[in-house]
N, CA, C and O of each residue as an XYZ file, in Angstrom:
232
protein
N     227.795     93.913     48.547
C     227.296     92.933     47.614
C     227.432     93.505     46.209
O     226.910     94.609     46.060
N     227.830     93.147     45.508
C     228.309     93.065     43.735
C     226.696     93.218     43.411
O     225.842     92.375     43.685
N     226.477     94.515     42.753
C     225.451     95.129     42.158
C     225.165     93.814     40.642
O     224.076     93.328     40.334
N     226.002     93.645     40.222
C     225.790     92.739     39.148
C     224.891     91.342     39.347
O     224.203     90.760     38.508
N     225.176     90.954     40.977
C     224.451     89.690     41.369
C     223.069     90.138     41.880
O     222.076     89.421     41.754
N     223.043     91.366     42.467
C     221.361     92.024     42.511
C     220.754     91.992     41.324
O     219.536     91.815     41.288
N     221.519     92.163     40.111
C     220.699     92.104     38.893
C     220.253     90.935     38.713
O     219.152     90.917     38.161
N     220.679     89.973     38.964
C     219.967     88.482     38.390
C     219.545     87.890     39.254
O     219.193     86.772     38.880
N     219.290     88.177     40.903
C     218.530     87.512     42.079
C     217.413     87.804     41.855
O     217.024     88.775     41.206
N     216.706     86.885     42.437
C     215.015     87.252     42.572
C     214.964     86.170     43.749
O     215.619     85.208     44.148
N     213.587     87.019     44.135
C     212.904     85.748     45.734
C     212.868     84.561     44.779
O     212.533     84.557     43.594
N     213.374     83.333     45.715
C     213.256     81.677     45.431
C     212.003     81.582     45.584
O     211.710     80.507     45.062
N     210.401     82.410     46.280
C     209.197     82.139     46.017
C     208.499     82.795     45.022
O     207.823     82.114     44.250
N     208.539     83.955     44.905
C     207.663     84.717     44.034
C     208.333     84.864     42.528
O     207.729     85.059     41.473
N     209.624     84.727     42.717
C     210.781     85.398     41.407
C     210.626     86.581     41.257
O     211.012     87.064     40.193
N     209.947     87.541     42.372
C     209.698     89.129     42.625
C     211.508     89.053     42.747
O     212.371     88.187     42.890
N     211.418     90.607     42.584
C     212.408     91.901     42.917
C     213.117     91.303     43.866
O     212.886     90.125     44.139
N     214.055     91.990     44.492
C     214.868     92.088     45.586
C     215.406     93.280     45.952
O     215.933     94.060     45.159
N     215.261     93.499     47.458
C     215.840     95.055     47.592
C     216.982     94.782     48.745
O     216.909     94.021     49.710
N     217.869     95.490     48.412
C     219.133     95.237     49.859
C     219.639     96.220     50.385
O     220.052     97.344     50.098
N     219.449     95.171     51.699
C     219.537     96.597     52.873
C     220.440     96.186     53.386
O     220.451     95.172     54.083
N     221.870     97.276     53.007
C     222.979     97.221     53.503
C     223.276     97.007     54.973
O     223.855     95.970     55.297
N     222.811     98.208     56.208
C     222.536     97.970     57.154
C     222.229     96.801     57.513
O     222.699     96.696     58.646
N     221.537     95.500     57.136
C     220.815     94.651     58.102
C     221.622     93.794     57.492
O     221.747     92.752     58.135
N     222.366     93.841     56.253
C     222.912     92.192     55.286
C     221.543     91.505     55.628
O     221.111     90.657     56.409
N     221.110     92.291     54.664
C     219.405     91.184     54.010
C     219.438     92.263     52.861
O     219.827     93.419     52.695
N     218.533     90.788     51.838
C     217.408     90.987     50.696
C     216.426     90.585     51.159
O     216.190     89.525     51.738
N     215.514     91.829     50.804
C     214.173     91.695     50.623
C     212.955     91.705     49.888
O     212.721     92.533     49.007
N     212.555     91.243     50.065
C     210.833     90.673     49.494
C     209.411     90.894     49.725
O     208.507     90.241     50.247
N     209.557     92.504     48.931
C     207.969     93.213     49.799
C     206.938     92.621     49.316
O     205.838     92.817     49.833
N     207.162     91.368     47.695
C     205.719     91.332     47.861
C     205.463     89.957     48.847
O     204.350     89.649     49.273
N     206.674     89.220     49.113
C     206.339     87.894     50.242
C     206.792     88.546     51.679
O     206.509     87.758     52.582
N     207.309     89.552     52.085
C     207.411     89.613     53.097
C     208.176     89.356     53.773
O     208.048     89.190     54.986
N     209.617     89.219     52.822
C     210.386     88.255     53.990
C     212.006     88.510     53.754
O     212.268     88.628     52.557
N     212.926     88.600     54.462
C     214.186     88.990     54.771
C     214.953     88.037     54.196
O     214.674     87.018     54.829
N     215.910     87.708     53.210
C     216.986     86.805     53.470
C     218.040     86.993     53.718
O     218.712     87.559     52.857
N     218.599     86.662     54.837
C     220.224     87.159     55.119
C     221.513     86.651     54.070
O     221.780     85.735     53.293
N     222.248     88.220     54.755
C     223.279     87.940     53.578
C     224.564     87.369     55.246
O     224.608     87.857     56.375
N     225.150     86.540     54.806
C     226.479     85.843     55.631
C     227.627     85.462     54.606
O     227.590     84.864     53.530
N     228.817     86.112     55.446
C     230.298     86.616     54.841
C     229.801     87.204     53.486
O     230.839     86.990     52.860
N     229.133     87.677     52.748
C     228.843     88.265     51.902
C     228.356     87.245     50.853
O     228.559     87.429     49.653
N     227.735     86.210     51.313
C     226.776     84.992     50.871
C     225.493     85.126     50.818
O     225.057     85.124     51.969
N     224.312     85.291     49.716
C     222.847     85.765     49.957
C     222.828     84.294     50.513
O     223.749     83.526     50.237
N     221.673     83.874     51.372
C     221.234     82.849     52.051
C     219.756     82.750     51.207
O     218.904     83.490     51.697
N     219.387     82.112     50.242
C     218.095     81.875     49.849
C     217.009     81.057     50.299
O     215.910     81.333     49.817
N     217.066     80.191     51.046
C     216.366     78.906     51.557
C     214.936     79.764     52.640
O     215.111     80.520     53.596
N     214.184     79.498     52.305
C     212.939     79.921     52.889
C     213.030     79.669     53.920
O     212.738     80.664     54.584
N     213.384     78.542     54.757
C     213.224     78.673     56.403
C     214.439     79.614     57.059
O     214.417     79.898     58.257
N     215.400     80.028     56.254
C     216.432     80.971     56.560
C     216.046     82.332     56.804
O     216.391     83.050     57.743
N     215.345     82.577     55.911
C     214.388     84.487     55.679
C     213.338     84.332     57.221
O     212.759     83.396     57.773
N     213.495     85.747     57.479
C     212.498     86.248     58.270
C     211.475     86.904     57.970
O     211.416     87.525     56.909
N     210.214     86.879     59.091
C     209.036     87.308     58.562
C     209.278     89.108     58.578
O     210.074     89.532     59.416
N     208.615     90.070     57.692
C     209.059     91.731     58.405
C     207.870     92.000     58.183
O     207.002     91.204     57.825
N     207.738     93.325     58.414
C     206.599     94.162     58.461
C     206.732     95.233     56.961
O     207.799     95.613     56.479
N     205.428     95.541     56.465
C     205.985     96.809     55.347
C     204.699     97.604     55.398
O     203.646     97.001     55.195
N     204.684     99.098     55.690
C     204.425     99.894     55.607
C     204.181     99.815     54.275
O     205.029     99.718     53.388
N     202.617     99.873     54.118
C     202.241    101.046     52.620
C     201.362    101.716     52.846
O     200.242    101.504     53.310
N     202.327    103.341     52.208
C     201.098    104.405     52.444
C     199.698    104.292     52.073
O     198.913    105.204     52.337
């Protein structure tokens, strides 16, 4: 994914951050919680698309 388009994404709920995890093709959303997949190298934004995850804070 083109580092340039991480710069201007944000979650479609919160307009929080985004973090991407190469491994899984997802952005994520620690403060909502939620995965959006990336397909053919397409972020997928639509809320019923994202999954729920878990986050660890120390």
């Amino acid at each position: 994914m083109d580092a340039r388009l991480l710069d201007v994404l944000v979650c479609p709920l919160c307009k929080g951050p985004l973090v991407h995890d190469k491994a899984a093709q997802e952005l994520i959303c620690k403060a909502d919680r939620l995965a959006f997949p990336i397909r053919d190298g397409i972020p997928i934004m639509w809320e019923d698309q994202a999954r729920s995850i878990l986050i660890d804070h120390p």
